[in-house]
N, CA and C atoms of all chains as a GROMACS GRO file, in nm:
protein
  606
    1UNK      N    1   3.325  24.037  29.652
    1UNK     CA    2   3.428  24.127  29.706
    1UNK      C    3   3.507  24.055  29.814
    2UNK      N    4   3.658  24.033  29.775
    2UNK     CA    5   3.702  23.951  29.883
    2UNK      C    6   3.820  24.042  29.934
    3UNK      N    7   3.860  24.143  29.915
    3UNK     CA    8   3.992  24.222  29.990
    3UNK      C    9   3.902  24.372  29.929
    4UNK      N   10   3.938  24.482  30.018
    4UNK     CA   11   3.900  24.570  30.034
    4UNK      C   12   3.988  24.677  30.001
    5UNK      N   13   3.967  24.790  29.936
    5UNK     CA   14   4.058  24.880  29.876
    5UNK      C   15   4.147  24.957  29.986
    6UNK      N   16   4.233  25.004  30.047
    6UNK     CA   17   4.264  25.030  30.115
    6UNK      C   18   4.327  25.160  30.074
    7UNK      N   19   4.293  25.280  30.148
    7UNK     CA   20   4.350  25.438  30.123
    7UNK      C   21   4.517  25.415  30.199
    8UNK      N   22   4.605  25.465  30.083
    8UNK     CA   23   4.763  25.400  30.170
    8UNK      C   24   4.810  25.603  30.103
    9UNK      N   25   4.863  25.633  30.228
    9UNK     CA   26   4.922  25.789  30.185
    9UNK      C   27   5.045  25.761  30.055
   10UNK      N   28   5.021  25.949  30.009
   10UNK     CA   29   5.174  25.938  29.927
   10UNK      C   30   5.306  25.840  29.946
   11UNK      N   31   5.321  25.904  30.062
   11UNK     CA   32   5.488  25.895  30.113
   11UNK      C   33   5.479  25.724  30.161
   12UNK      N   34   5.347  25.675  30.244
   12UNK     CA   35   5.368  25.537  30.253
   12UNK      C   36   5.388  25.434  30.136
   13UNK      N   37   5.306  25.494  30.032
   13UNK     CA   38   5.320  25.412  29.878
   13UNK      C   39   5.462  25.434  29.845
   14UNK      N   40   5.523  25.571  29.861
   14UNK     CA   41   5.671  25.570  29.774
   14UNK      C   42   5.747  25.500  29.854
   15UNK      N   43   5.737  25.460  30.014
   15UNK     CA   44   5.885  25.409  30.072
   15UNK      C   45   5.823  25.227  30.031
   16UNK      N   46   5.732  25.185  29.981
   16UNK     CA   47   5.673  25.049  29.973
   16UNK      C   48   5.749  25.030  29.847
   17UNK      N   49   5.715  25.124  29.763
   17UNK     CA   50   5.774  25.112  29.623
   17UNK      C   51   5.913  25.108  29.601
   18UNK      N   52   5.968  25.188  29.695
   18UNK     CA   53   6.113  25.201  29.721
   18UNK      C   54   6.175  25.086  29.735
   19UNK      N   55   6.116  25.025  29.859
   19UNK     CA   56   6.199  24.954  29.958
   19UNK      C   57   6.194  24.788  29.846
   20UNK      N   58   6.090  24.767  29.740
   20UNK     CA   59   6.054  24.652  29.737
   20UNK      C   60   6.116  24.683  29.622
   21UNK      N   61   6.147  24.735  29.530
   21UNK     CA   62   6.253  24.805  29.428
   21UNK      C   63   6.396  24.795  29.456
   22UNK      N   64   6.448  24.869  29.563
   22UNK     CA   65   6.557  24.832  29.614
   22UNK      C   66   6.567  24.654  29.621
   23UNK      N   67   6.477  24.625  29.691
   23UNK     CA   68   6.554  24.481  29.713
   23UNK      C   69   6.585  24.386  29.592
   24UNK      N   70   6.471  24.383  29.521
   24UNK     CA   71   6.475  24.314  29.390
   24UNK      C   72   6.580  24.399  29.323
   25UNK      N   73   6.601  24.490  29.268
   25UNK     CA   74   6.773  24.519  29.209
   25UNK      C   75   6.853  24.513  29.255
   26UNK      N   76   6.912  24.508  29.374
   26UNK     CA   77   6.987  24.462  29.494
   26UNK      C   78   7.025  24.308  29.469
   27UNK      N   79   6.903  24.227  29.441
   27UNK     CA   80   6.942  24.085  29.468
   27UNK      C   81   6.937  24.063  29.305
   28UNK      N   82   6.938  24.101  29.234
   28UNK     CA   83   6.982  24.073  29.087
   28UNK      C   84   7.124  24.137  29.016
   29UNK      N   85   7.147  24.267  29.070
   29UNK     CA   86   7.285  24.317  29.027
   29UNK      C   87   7.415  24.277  29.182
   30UNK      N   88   7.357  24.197  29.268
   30UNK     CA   89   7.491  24.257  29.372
   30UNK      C   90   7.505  24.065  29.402
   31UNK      N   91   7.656  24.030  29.422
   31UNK     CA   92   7.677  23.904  29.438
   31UNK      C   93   7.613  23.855  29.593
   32UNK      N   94   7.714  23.894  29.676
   32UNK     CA   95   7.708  23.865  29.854
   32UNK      C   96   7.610  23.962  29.868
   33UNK      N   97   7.551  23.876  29.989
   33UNK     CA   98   7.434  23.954  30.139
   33UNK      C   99   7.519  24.092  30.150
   34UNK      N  100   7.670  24.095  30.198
   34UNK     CA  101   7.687  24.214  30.218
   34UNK      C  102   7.632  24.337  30.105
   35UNK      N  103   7.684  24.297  30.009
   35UNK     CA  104   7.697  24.392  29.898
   35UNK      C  105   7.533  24.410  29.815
   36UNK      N  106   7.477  24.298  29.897
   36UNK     CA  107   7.315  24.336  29.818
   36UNK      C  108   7.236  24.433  29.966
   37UNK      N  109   7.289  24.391  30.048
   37UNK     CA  110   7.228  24.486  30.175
   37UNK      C  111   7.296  24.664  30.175
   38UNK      N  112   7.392  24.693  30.112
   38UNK     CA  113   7.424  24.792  30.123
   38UNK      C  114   7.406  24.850  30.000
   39UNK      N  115   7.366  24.806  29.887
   39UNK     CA  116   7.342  24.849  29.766
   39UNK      C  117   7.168  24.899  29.813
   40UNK      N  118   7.107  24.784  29.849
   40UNK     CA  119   6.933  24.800  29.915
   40UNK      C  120   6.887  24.918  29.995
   41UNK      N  121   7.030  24.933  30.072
   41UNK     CA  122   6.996  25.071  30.161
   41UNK      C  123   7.023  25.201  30.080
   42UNK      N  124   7.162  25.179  29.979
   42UNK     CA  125   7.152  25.342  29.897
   42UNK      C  126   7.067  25.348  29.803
   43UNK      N  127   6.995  25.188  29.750
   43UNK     CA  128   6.903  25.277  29.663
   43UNK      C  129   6.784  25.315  29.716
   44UNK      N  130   6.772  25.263  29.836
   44UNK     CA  131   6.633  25.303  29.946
   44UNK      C  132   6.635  25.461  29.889
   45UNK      N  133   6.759  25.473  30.003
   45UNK     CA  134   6.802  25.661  30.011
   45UNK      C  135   6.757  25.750  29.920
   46UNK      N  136   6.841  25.689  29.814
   46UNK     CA  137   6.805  25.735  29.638
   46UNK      C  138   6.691  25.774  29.594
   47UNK      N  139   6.605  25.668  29.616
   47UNK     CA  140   6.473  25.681  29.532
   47UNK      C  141   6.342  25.771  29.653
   48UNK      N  142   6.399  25.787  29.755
   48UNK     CA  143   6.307  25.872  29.893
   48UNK      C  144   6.391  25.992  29.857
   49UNK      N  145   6.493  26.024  29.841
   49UNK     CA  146   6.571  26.170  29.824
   49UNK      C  147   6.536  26.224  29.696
   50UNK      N  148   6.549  26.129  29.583
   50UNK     CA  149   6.542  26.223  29.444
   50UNK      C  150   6.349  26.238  29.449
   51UNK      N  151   6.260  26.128  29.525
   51UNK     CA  152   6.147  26.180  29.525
   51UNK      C  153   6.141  26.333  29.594
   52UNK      N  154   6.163  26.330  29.700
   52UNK     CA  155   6.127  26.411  29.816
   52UNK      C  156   6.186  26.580  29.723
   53UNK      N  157   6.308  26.552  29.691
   53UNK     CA  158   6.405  26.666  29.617
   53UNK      C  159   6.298  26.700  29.478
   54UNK      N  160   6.243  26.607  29.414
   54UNK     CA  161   6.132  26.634  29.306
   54UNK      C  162   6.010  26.696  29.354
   55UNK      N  163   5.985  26.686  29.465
   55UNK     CA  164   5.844  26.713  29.511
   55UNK      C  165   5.856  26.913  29.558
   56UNK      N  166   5.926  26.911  29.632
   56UNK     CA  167   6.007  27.024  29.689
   56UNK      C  168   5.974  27.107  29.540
   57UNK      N  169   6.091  27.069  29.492
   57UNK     CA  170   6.102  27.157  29.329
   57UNK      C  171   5.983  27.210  29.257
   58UNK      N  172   5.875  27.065  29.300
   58UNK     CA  173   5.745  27.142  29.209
   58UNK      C  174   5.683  27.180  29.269
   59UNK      N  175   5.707  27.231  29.424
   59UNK     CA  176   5.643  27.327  29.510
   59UNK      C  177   5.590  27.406  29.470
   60UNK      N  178   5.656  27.509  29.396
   60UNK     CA  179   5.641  27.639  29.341
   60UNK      C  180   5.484  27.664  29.279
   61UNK      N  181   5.513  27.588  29.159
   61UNK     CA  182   5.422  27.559  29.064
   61UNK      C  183   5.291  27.588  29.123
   62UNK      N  184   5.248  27.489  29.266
   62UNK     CA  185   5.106  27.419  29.282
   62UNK      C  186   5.071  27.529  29.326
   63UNK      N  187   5.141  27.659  29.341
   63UNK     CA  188   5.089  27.771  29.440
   63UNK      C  189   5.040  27.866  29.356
   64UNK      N  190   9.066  22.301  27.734
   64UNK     CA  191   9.009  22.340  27.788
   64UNK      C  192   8.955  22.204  27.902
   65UNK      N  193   8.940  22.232  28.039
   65UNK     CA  194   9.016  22.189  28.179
   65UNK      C  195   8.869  22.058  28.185
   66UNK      N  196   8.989  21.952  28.224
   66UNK     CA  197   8.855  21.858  28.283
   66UNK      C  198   8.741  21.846  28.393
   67UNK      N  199   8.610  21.818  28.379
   67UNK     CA  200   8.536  21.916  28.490
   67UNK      C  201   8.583  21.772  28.616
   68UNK      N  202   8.594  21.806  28.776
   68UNK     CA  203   8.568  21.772  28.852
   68UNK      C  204   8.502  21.654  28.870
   69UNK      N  205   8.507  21.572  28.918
   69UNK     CA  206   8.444  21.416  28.910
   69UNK      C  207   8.337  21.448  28.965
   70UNK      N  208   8.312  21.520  29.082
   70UNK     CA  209   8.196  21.509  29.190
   70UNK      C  210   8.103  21.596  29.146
   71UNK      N  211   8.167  21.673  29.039
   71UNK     CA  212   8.048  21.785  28.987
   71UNK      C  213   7.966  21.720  28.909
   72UNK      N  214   7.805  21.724  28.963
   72UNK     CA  215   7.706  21.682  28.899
   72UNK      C  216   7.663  21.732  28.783
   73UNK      N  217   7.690  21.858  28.749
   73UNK     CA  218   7.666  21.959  28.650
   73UNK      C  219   7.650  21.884  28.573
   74UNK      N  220   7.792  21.847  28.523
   74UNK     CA  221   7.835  21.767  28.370
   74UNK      C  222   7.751  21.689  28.340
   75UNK      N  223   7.655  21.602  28.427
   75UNK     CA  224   7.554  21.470  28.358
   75UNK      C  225   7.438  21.573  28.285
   76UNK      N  226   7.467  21.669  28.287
   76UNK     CA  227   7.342  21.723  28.202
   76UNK      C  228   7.347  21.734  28.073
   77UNK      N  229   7.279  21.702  27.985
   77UNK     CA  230   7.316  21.719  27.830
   77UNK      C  231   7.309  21.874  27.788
   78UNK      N  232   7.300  21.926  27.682
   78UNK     CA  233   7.240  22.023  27.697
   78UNK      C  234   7.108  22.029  27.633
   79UNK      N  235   7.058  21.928  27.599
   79UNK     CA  236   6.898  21.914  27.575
   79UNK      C  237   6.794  21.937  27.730
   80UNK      N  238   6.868  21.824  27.797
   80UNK     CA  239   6.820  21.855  27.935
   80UNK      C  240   6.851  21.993  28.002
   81UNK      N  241   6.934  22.066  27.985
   81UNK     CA  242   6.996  22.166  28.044
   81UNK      C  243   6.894  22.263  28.007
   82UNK      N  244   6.866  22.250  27.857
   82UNK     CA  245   6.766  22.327  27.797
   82UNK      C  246   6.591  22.332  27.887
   83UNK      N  247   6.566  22.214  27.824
   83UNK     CA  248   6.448  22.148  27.893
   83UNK      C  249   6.436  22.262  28.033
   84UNK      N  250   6.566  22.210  28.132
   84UNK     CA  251   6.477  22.265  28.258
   84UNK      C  252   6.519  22.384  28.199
   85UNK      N  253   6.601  22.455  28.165
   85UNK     CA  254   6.563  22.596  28.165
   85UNK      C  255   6.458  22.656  28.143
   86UNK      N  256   6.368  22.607  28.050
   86UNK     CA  257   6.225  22.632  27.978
   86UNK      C  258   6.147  22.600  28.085
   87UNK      N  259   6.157  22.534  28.165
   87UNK     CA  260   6.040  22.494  28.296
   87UNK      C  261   6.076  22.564  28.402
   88UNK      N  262   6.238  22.613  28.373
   88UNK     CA  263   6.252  22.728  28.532
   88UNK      C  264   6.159  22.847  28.479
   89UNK      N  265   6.208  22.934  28.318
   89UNK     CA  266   6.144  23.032  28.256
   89UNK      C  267   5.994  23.006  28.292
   90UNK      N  268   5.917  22.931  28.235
   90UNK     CA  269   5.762  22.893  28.261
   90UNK      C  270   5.706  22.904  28.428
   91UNK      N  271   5.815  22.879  28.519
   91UNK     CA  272   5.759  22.824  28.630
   91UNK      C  273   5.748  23.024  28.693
   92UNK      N  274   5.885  23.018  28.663
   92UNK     CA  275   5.934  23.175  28.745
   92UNK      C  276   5.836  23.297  28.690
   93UNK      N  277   5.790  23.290  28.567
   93UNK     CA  278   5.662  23.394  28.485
   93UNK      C  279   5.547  23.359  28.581
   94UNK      N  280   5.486  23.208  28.627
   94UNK     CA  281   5.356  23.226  28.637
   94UNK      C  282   5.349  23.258  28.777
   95UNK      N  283   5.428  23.147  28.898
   95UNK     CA  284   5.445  23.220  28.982
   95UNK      C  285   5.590  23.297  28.989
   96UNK      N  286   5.578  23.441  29.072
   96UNK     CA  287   5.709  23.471  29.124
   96UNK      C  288   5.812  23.438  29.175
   97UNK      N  289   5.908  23.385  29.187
   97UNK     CA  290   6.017  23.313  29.213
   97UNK      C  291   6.049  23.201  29.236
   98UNK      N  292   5.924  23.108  29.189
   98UNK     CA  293   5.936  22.959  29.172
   98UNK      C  294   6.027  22.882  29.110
   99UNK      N  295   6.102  22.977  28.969
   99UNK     CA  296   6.206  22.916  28.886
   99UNK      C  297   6.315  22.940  29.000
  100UNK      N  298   6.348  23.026  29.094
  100UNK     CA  299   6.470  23.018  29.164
  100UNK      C  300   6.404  22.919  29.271
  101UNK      N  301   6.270  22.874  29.323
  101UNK     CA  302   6.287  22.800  29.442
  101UNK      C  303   6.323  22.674  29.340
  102UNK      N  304   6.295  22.665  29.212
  102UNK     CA  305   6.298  22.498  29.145
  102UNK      C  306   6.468  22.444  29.143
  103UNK      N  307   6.541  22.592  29.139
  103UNK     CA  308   6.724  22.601  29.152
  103UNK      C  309   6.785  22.650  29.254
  104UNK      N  310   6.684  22.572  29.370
  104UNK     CA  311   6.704  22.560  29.485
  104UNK      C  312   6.795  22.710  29.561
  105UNK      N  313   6.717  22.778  29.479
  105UNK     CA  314   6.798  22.896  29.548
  105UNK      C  315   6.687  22.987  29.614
  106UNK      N  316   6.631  23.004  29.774
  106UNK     CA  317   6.543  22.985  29.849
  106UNK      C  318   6.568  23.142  29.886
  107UNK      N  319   6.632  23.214  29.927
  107UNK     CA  320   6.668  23.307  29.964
  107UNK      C  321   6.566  23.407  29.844
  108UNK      N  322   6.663  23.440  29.697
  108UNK     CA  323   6.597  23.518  29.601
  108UNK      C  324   6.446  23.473  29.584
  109UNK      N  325   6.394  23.332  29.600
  109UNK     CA  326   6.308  23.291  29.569
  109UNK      C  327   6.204  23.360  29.604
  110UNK      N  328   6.262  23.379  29.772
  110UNK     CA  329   6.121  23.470  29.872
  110UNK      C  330   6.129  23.577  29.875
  111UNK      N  331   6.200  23.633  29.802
  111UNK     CA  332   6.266  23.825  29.797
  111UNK      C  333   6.173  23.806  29.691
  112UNK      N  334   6.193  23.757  29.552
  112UNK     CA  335   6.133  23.765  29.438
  112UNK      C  336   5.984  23.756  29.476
  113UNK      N  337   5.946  23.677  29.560
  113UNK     CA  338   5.775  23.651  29.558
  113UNK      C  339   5.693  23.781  29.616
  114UNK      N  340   5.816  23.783  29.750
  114UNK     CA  341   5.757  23.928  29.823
  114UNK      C  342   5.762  24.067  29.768
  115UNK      N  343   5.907  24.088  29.688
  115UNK     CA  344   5.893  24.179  29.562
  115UNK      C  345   5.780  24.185  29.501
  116UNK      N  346   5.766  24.112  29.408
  116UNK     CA  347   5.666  24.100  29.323
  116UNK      C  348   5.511  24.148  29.389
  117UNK      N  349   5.474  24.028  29.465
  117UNK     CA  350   5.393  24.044  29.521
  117UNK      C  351   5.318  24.154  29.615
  118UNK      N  352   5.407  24.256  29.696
  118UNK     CA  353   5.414  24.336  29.745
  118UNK      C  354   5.364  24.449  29.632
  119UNK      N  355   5.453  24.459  29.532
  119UNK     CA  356   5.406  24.583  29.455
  119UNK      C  357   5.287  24.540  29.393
  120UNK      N  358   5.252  24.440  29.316
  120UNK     CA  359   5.136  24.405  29.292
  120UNK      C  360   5.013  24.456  29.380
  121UNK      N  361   4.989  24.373  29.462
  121UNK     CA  362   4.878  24.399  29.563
  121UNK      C  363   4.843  24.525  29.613
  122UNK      N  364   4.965  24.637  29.661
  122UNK     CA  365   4.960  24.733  29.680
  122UNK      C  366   4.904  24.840  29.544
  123UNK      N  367   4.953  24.797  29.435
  123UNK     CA  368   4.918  24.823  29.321
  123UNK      C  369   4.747  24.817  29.300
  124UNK      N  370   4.668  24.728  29.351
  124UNK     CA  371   4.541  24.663  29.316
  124UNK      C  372   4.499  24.747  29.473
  125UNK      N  373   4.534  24.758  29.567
  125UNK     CA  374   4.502  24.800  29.696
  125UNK      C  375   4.486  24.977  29.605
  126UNK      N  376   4.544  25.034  29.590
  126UNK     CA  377   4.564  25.124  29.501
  126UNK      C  378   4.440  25.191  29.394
  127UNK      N  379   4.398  25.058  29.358
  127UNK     CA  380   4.291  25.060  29.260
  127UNK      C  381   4.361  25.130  29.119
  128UNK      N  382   4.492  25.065  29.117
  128UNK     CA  383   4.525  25.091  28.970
  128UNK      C  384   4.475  25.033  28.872
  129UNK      N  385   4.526  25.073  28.738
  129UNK     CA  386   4.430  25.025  28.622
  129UNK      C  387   4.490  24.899  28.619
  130UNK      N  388   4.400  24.810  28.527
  130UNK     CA  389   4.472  24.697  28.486
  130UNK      C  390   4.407  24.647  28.358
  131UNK      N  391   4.564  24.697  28.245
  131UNK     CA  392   4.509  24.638  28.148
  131UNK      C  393   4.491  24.511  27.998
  132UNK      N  394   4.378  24.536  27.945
  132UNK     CA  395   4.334  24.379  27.962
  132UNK      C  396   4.423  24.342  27.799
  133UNK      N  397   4.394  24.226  27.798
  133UNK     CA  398   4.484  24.138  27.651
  133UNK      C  399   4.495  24.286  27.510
  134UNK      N  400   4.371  24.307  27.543
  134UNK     CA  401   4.360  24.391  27.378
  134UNK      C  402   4.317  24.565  27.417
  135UNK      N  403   4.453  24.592  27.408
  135UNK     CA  404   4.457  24.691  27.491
  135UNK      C  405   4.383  24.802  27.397
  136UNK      N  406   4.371  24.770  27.234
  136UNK     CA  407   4.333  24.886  27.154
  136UNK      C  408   4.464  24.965  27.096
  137UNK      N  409   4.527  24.999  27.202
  137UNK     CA  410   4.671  25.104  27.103
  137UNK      C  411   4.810  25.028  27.135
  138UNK      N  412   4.883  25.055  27.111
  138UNK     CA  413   5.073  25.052  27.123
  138UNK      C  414   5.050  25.029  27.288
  139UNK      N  415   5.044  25.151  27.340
  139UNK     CA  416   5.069  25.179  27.444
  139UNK      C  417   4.955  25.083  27.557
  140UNK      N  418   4.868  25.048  27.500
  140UNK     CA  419   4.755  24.980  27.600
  140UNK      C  420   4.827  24.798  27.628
  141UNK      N  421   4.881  24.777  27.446
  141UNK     CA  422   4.951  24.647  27.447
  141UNK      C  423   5.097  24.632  27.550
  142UNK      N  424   5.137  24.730  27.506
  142UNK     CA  425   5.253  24.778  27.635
  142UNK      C  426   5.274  24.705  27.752
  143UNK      N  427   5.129  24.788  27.806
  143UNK     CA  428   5.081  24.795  27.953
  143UNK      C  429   5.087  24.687  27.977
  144UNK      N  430   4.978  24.632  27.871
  144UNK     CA  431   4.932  24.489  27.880
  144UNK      C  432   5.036  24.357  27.986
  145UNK      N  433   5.111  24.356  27.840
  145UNK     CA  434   5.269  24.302  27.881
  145UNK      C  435   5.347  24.336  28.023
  146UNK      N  436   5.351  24.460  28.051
  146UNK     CA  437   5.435  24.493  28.180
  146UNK      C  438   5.298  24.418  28.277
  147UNK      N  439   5.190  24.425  28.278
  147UNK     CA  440   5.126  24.383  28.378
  147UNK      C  441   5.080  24.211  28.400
  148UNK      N  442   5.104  24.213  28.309
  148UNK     CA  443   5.050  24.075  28.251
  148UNK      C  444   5.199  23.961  28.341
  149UNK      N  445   5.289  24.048  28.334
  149UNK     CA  446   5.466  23.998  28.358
  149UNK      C  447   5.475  23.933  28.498
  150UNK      N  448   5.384  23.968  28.577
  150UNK     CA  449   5.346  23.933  28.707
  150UNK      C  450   5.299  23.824  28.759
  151UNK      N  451   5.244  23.718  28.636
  151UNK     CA  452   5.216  23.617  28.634
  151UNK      C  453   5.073  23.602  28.692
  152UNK      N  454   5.066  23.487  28.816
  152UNK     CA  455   4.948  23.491  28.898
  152UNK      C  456   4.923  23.609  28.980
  153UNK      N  457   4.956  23.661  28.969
  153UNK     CA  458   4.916  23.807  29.053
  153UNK      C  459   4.837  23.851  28.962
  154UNK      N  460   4.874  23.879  28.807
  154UNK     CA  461   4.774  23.914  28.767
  154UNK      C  462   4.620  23.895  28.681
  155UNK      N  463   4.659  23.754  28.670
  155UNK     CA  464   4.524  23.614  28.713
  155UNK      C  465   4.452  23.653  28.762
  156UNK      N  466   4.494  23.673  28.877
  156UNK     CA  467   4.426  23.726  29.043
  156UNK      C  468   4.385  23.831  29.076
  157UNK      N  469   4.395  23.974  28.958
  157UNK     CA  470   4.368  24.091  28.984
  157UNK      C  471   4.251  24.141  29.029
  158UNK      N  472   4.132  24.068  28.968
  158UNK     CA  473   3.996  24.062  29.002
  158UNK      C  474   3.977  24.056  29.163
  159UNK      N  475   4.053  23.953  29.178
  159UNK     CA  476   4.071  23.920  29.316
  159UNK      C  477   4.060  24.016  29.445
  160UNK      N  478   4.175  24.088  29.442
  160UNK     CA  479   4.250  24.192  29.513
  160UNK      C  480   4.170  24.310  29.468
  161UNK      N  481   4.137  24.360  29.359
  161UNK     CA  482   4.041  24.512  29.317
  161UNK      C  483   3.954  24.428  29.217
  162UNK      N  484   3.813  24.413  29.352
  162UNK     CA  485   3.665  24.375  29.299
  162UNK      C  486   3.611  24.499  29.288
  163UNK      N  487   3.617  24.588  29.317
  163UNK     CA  488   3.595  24.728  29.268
  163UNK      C  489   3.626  24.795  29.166
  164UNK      N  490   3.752  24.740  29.111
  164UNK     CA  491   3.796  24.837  29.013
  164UNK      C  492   3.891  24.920  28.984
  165UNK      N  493   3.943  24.963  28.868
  165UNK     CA  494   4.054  25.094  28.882
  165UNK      C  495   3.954  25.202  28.960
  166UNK      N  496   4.059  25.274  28.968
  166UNK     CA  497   4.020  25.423  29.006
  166UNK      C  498   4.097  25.524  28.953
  167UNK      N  499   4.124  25.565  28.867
  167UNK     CA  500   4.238  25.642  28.866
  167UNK      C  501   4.183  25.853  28.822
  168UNK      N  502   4.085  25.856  28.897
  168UNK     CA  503   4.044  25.969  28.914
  168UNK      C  504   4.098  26.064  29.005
  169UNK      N  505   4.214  25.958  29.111
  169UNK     CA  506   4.241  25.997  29.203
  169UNK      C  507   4.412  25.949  29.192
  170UNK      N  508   4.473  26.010  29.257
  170UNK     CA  509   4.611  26.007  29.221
  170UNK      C  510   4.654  25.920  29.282
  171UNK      N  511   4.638  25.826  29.365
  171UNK     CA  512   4.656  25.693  29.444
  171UNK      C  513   4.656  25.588  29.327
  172UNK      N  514   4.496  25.562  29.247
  172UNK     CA  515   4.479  25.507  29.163
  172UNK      C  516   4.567  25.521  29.024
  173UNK      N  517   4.607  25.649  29.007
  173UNK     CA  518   4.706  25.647  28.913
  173UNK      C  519   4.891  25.572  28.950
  174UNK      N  520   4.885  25.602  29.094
  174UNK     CA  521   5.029  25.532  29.149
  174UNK      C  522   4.985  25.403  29.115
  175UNK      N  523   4.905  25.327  29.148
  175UNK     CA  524   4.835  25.210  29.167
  175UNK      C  525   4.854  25.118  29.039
  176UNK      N  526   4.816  25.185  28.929
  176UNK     CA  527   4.850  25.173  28.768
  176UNK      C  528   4.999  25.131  28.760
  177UNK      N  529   5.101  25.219  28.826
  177UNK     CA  530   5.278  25.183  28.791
  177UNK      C  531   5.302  25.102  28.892
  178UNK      N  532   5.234  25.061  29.012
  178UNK     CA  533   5.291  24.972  29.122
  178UNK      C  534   5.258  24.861  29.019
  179UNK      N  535   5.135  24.811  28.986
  179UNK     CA  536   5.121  24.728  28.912
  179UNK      C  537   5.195  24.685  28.806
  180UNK      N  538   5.242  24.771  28.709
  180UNK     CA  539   5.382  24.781  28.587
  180UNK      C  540   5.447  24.734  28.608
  181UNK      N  541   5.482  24.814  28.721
  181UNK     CA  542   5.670  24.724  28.777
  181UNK      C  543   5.661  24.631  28.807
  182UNK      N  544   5.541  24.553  28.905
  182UNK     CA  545   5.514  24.425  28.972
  182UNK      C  546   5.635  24.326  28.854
  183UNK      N  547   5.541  24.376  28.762
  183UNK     CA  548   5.509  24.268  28.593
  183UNK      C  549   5.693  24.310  28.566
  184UNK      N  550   5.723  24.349  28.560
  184UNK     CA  551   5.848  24.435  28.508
  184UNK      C  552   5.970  24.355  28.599
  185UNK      N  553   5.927  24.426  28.763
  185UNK     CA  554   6.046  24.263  28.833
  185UNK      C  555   6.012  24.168  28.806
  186UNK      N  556   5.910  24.135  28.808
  186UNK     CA  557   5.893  23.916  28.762
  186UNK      C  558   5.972  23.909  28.663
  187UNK      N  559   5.988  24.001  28.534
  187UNK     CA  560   6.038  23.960  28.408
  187UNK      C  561   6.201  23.943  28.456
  188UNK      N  562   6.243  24.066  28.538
  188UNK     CA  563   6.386  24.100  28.598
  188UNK      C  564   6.392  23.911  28.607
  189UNK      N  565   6.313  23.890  28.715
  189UNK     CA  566   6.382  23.768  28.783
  189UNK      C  567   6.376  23.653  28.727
  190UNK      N  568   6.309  23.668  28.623
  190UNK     CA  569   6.279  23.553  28.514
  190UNK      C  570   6.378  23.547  28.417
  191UNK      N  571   6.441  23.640  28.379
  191UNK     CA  572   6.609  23.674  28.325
  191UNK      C  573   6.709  23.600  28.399
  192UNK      N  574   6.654  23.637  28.544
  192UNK     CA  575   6.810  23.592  28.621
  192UNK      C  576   6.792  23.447  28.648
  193UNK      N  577   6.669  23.386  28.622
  193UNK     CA  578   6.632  23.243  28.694
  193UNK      C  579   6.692  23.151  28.556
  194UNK      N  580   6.669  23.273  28.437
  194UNK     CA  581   6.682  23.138  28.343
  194UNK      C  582   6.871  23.191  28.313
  195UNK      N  583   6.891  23.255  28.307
  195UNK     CA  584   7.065  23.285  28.367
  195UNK      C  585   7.133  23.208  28.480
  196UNK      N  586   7.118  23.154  28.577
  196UNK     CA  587   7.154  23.090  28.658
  196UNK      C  588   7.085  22.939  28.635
  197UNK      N  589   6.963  22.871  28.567
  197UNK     CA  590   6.927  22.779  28.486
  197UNK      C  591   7.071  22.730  28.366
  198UNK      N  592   7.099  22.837  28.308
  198UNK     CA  593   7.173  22.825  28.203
  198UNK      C  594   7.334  22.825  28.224
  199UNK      N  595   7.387  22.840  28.352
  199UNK     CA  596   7.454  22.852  28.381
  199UNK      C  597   7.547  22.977  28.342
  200UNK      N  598   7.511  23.124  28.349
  200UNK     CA  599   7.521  23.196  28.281
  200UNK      C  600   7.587  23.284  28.420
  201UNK      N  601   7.553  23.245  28.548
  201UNK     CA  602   7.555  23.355  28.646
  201UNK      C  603   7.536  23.235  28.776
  202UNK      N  604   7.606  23.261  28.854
  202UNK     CA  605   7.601  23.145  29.018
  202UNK      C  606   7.467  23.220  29.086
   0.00000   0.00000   0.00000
C-alpha cells in the first residue's frame, strides 16, 4: 500500500473535474493565453452552474 | 504555389521523416501525458496536459474508481477499457495509487470510475493535437 484512499466531498470532486476539464479544452480549442484563459473560466462557470442547476432540479425527487 | 523561406527549417524534413516523428510524438504523448508536446518543444501544453491528465486520474484512483482491465467481457467493459487505458502510465500505475481497490458501493467510487474515463479520454484529446501540430496540421 503506497498512497492512501482519500474521502474528497461532492462539490470538491466536481470543481477538480471542472477546473482540469476546462483547462485541457481551453488549451486544445482556443489559439492565445488570452482566449484559452477566458474560454477556461466560462467553462469553469458552465460545468459548476449546469451541475449545481442539475442538482437543485433533482431536489424534489430525493424527498 | 510560394517558395518556402530559406531559414525555415521545416522544409529539410522529408515526409518520411515528418512521418517517423509523428509516430514517436503519437507513441510518446499516449504513454506519458504530454511528452509528444514537450518532444515539439511546446512546454506550456506539455505541463497543462500532464497536470490535466494526471490530476483527473489520481483523483479518479483517490476516488477508488473502477478500473477496467484488458478483457472487459462485454462492449461496454471493452469501452471502458480503452477510455481508461488512454491515460497511458497513469494507468500502468493504477495499482499504484488504489492498492485497495474500486469501491463503487459508494458514490465517490462511482465519480472515481468517470474521473478515471476522462483522464484516458484527455490524453487521447492531446494525442490528436500533438500529432496535429507533429503533422503540421495546427501551430
Amino acid at each position: 500500500m503506497l498512497i492512501e484512499a482519500k474521502p474528497i466531498g461532492h462539490f470538491p470532486a466536481l470543481l477538480i473535474f471542472a477546473l482540469l476539464a476546462s483547462l485541457a479544452l481551453a488549451c486544445v480549442t482556443q489559439r492565445t493565453t488570452v482566449e484559452r484563459a477566458k474560454y477556461a473560466a466560462w467553462s469553469l462557470f458552465l460545468f459548476v452552474a449546469v451541475a449545481v442547476g442539475i442538482a437543485w432540479a433533482m431536489y424534489p425527487l430525493s424527498r | 504555389m510560394s517558395e518556402p523561406p530559406a531559414n525555415d527549417t521545416r522544409v529539410a524534413e522529408t515526409p518520411s521523416k515528418q512521418s517517423s516523428t509523428a509516430i514517436l510524438v503519437v507513441v510518446a504523448a499516449w504513454i506519458v501525458p504530454g511528452m509528444g508536446h514537450l518532444l515539439l518543444g511546446r512546454w506550456g501544453r506539455a505541463i497543462l496536459f500532464f497536470v490535466a491528465v494526471g490530476g483527473l486520474a489520481v483523483t479518479g484512483y483517490l476516488l477508488r474508481g473502477n478500473i477496467f482491465p484488458p478483457r472487459g467481457g462485454d462492449v461496454f467493459g471493452t469501452l471502458a477499457f480503452l477510455a481508461d487505458a488512454g491515460s497511458g502510465i497513469f494507468y500502468y500505475f493504477a495499482r499504484f495509487f488504489e492498492a485497495a481497490g474500486p469501491d463503487v458501493s459508494r458514490a465517490a467510487g462511482d465519480y472515481g470510475t468517470r474521473f478515471i474515463a476522462a483522464a484516458g479520454v484527455v490524453n487521447l484529446i492531446s494525442v490528436c493535437d500533438a500529432h496535429e501540430i507533429a503533422t503540421r496540421r495546427r501551430s
